[in-house]
C-alpha positions as CSV (number, residue, x, y, z in Angstrom):
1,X,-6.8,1.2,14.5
2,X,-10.1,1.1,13.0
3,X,-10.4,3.7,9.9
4,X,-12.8,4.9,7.7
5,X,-12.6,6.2,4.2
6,X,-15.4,9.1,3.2
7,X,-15.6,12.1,1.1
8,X,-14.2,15.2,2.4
9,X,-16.6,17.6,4.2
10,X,-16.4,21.2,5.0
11,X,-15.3,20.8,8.6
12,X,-12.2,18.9,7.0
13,X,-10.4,21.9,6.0
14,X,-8.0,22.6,8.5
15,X,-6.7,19.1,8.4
16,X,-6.8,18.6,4.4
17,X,-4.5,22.0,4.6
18,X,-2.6,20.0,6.6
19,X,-1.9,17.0,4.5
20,X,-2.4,18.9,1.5
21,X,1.0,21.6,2.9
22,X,3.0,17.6,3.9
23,X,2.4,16.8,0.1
24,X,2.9,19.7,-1.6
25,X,6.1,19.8,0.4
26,X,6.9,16.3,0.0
27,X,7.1,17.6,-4.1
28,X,9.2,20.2,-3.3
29,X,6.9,22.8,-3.5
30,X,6.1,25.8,-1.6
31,X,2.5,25.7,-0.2
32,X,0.1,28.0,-2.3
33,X,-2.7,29.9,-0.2
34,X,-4.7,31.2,-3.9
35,X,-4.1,27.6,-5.1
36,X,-5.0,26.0,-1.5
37,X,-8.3,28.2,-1.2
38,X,-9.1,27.2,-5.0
39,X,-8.5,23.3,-4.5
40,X,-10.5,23.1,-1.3
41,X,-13.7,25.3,-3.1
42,X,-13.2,23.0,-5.8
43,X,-13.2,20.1,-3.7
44,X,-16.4,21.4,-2.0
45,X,-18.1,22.4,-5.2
46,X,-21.0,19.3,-6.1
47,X,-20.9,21.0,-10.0
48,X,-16.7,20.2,-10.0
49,X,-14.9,17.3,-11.2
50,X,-12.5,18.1,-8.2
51,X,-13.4,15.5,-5.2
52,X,-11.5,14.2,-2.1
53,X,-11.3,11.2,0.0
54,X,-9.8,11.1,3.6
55,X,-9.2,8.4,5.6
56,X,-10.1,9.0,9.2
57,X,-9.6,7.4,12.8
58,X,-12.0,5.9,14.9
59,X,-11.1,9.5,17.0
60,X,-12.7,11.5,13.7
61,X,-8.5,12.1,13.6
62,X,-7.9,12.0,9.1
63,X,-4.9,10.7,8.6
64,X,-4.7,11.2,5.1
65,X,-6.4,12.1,2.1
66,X,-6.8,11.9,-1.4
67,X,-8.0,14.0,-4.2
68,X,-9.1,12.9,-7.9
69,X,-10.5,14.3,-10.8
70,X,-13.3,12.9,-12.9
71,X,-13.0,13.7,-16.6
72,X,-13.9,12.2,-19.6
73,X,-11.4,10.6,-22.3
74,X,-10.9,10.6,-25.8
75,X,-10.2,6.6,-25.9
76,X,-12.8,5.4,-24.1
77,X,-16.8,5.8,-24.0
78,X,-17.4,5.9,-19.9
79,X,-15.4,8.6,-17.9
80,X,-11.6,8.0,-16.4
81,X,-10.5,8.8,-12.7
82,X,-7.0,10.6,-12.3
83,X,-6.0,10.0,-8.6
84,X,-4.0,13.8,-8.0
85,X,-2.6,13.5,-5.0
86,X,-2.5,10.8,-2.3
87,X,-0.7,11.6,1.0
88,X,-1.1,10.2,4.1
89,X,0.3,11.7,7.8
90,X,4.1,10.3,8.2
91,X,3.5,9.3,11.4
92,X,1.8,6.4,10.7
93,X,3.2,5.4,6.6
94,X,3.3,1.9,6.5
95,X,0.0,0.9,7.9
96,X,-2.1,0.6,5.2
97,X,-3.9,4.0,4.8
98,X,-2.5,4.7,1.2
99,X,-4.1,1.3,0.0
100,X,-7.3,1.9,1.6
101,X,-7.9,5.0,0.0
102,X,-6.9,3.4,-3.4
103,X,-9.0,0.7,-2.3
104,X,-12.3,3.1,-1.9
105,X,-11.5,4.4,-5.7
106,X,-11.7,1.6,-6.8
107,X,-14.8,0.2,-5.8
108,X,-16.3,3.8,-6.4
109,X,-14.9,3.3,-10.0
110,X,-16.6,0.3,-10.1
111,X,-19.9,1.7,-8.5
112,X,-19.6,4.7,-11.1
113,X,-19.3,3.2,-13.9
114,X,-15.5,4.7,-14.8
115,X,-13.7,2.7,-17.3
116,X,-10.3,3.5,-15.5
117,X,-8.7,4.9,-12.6
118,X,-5.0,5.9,-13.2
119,X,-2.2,8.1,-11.4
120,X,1.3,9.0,-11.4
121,X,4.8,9.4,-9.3
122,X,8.3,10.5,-9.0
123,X,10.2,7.5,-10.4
124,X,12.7,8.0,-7.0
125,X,9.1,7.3,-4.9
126,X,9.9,3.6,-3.8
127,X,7.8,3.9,-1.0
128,X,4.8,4.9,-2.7
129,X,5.4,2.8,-5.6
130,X,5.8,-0.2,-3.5
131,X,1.7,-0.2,-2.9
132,X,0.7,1.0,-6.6
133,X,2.9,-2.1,-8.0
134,X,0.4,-4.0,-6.5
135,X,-2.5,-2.9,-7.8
136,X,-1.2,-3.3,-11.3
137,X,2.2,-3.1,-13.6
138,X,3.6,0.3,-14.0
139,X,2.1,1.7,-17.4
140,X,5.3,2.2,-19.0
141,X,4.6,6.1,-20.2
142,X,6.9,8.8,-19.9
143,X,4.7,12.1,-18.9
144,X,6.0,15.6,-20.2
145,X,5.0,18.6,-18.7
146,X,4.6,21.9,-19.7
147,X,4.6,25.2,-17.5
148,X,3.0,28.4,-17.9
149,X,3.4,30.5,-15.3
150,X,1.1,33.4,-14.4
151,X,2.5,36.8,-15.4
């Protein structure tokens, strides 16, 4: 299967939705349609540090996608890449897509000019983890999060 890695277009949405609703379940969390809308705008929006990737069949089929964040950092001079969410279509796990993706971040890091690309994971994601440990040694932070829910 011959795939392609590009930045997400406008004619994408349907299938993002479709990935994104597989991830966000995957999480175990109930699919947003305010936070969905805002992702994808932000996604679409050139003036946002919200971008995608997918990763599409010879068919124009995506099989999976991945969006990232630009931002800068206090500890170091040229801006980081956070890779948000990765997901690719169950189906076909196991074929490569999730490194090809990572793959295209990092030689756009390296094109950029970004002094670091970094993501996290559930700890019980062995699957996934499996394919970052090889792109380099777990970082060995604990992340804390805290929750403020609209009102």
């Amino acid at each position: 299967m011959t795939v392609t890695i590009r930045k997400a277009q406008a004619h994408d949405a349907s299938r993002w939705r479709e990935l994104w609703d597989g991830y966000t379940r995957f999480y175990e969390r109930t699919p947003s349609e305010e936070v969905t809308h805002h992702a994808w705008a932000r996604i679409l929006d050139p003036s946002s540090p919200v971008h995608a990737i997918v990763a599409e069949r010879d068919d124009g089929f995506v099989i999976g996608i991945a969006n990232y964040l630009v931002h800068e950092s206090t500890s170091q001079l040229r801006p980081v890449c956070y890779l948000q969410d990765l997901f690719v279509d169950p189906a076909i796990r196991g074929e490569g897509i999730g490194g090809q993706l990572i793959d295209w971040l990092v030689d756009e890091a390296k094109r950029k000019g970004w002094s670091r690309l970094y993501w996290n994971t559930k700890e019980n994601n062995y699957r996934a983890r499996a394919l970052y440990d090889r792109y380099t040694p777990h970082s060995g932070f604990v992340r804390y999060v805290i929750d403020f829910p609209s009102s």
